[in-house]
C-alpha positions as CSV (number, residue, x, y, z in Angstrom):
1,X,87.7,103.3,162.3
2,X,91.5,103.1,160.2
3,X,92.1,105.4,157.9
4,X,93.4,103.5,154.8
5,X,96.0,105.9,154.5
6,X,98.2,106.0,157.4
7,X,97.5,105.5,160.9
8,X,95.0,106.6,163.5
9,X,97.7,108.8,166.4
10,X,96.0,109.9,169.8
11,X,97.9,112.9,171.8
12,X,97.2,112.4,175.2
13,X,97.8,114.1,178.6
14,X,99.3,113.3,181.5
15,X,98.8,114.7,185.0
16,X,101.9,116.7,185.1
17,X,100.2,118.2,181.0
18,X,102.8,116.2,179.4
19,X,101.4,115.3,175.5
20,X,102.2,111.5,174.5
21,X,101.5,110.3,171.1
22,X,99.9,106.8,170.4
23,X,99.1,104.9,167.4
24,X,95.7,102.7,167.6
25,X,96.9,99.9,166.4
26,X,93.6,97.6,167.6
27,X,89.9,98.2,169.2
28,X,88.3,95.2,170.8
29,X,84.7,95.3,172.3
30,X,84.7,93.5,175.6
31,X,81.4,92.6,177.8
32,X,79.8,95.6,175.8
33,X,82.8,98.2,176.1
34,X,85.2,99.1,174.3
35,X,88.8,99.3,174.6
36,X,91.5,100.3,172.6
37,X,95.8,99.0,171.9
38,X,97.9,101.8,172.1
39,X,101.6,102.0,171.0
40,X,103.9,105.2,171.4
41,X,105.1,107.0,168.4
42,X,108.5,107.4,168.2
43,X,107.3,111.0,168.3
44,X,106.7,110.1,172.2
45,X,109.9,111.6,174.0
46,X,108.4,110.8,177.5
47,X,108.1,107.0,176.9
48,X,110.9,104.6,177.1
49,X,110.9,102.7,173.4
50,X,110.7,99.1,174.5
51,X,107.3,100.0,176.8
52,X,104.9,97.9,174.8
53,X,101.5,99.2,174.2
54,X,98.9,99.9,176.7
55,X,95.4,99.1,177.1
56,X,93.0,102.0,177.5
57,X,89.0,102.0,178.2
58,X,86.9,104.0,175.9
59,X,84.4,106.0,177.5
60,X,81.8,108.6,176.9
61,X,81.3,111.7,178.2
62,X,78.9,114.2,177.1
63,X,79.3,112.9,173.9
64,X,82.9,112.9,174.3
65,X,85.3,109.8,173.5
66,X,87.7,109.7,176.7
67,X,90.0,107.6,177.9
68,X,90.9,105.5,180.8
69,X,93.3,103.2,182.1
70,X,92.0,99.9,182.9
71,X,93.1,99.4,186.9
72,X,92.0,96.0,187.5
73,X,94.9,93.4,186.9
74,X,92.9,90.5,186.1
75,X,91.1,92.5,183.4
76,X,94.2,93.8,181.9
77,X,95.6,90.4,181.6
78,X,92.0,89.1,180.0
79,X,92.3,92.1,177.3
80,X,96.5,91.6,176.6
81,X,95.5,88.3,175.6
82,X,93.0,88.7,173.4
83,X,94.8,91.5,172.0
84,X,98.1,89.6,171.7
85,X,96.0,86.7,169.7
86,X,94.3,88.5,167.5
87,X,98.1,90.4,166.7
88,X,99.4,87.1,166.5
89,X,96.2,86.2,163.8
90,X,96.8,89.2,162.2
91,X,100.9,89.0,161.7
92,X,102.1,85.3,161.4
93,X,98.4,83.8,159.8
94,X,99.8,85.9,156.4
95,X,102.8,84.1,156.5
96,X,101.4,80.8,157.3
97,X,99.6,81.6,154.1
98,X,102.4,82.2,151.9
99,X,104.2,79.3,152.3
């Protein structure tokens, strides 16, 4: 799914047409869907810098990835921390490691 290269960037709409850039920074599979971490770029004038990154659900359409916002609270706070633990795995294990 990452490009070794550089980083996987969405552009997504709004309802008012507005284009907002995300980085994927993490996909998780969760009771057999799929969601994904997003972070604004700093490429993203319509988003406030310290907003965090959002959680979207990845569906298909006609063979189509789309995405959704997850509505359901509970949910959200399920996938934020599973997400947040598997950053925190993924940034402080390394420096665990090297000392």
């Amino acid at each position: 799914m990452y490009d070794e290269f550089g980083a996987d960037i969405l552009t997504l709409l709004d309802d008012e047409g507005n284009e907002h850039e995300f980085e994927i920074i993490d996909e998780l599979e969760y009771e057999d869907e799929l969601y994904y971490a997003l972070y604004p770029t700093a490429n993203n004038k319509f988003m406030p810098d310290d907003s965090g990154y959002y959680i979207f659900h990845v569906t298909d359409i006609d063979g189509e990835e789309q995405l959704e916002e997850v509505e359901d609270d509970e949910l959200i706070k399920t996938l934020a921390n599973i997400f947040e633990e598997r950053f925190n795995d993924e940034f402080f294990d390394d420096e665990e490691e090297e000392n």
